[in-house]
C-alpha angles and dihedrals in degrees: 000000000000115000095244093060091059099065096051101130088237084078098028091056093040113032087171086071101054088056090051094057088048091054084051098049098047082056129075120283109272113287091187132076089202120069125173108211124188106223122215085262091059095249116137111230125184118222146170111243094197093066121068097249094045086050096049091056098044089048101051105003086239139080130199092357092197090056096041090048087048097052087042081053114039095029118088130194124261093032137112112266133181136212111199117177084011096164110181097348122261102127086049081060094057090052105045084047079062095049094050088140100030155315144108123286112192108195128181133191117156090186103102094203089051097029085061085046085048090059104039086062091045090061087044091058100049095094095061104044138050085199114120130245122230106172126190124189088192143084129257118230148144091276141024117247123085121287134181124275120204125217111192131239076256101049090107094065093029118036100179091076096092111128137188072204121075113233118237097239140008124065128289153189127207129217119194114239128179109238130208139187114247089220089053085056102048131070125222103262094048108112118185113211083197140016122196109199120188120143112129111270094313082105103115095049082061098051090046084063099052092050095130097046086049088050100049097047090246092135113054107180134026129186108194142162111226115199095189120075126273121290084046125167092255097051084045091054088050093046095052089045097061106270133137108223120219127179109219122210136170116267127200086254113029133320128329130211109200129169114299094241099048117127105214112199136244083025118170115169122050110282119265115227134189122206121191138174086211115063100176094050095057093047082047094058089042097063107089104084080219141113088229089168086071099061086060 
């Protein structure tokens, strides 16, 4: 293991870890395709450990660390929260550890193999958390009907490649999902405290979708990875809406906001962005030079 990789926090802050990966790595290569992990919040998650997401976790016990810290930051017990693009869960995880006493969790996965494993870690969670459930086996757009979803020559080792969007190259094959709009599914009086968006560059049709919650400030805080360049129409739709946009990027001690349009160098993955129609809240949260999602 390279020495960089020692010092990532997820090891610094959780020695325990990186004996756990030695352990692994002196051991044969995984010979299941089923793994249980215990992550730093004490909630079990079953993974695969052949595809890229399941890997990462049982590597480190944590996944995005940016996005997790943001949700451990911005998200308060007792709200309305939303997982969209939830996969096989682990953000939801995040989110129920900080529901422990109440609170909604809306989660939605169209892929039917993920969306079984989804629920299968819901049921897992239950007796750590009094947050509700709200599952949707669904996507979110800018209309309701069925659409195509793509899943990438490399869906079998990532499974978080599935797009409402078809990529420009690679083979693929299409599974047809039924989409709804996230206004059409609320009510009026639903508020959401946080909003987690992934879902592979398809995030401007679900915002589209979600015009007149934008609109009204009932969602306070989203935490989304944009795959178009900046200005993108999804940046632009917040930012019409009301929201100050943020990029957030790991810092050597803990999470950095930093402006919405800056180009960071030697960047690999899409940007994250958080938008927020409280701007001193969210300074506020940032604060602690800290990974306070990894003390659990």
């Amino acid at each position: 293991m390279k020495l960089s990789r020692l010092t990532r926090a997820e090891y610094v802050c959780r020695p325990g870890q990186l004996f756990r990966r030695a352990a692994r790595l002196l051991r044969r290569p995984f010979s299941r395709d089923r793994m249980t992990v215990q992550l730093p919040w004490g909630f079990p998650i079953t993974v695969n450990p052949r595809e890229s997401i399941g890997r990462s976790i049982v590597a480190l016990s944590a996944l995005d660390l940016p996005v997790t810290e943001t949700i451990w930051r911005l998200l308060d017990d007792g709200e309305s929260c939303a997982d969209i693009g939830a996969n096989i869960g682990y953000m939801t995880s995040v989110m129920a550890a900080r529901l422990r006493s109440g609170g909604a969790i809306w989660s939605f996965e169209p892929v039917p193999e993920i969306a079984a494993e989804l629920r299968q870690n819901f049921a897992a969670w239950r007796p750590y958390t009094r947050a509700e459930f709200r599952f949707h086996a669904e996507a979110l757009a800018e209309a309701e009907g069925e659409r195509d979803i793509h899943l990438a020559a490399e869906f079998a080792e990532n499974r978080g490649t599935a797009s409402l969007q078809a990529p420009g190259r690679g083979a693929t094959r299409a599974l047809r999902v039924r989409t709804r709009r996230l206004d059409a599914l609320c009510a009026a009086s639903t508020r959401f405290g946080l909003v987690k968006l992934d879902v592979e560059g398809a995030e401007a049709l679900v915002l589209r979708g979600a015009e007149r919650l934008l609109r009204e400030g009932l969602i306070r805080d989203l935490v989304f990875e944009e795959h178009n360049p900046w200005p993108a129409a999804s940046t632009d739709l917040l930012r019409r809406h009301g929201y100050q946009l943020w990029r957030v990027t790991r810092g050597r001690r803990g999470p950095a906001l930093v402006p919405a349009d800056a180009v960071l160098s030697g960047e690999l993955d899409p940007p994250t962005y958080l938008a927020s129609r409280e701007t001193g809240r969210v300074l506020q949260r940032f604060a602690a030079a800290s990974w306070l999602c990894l003390a659990g």
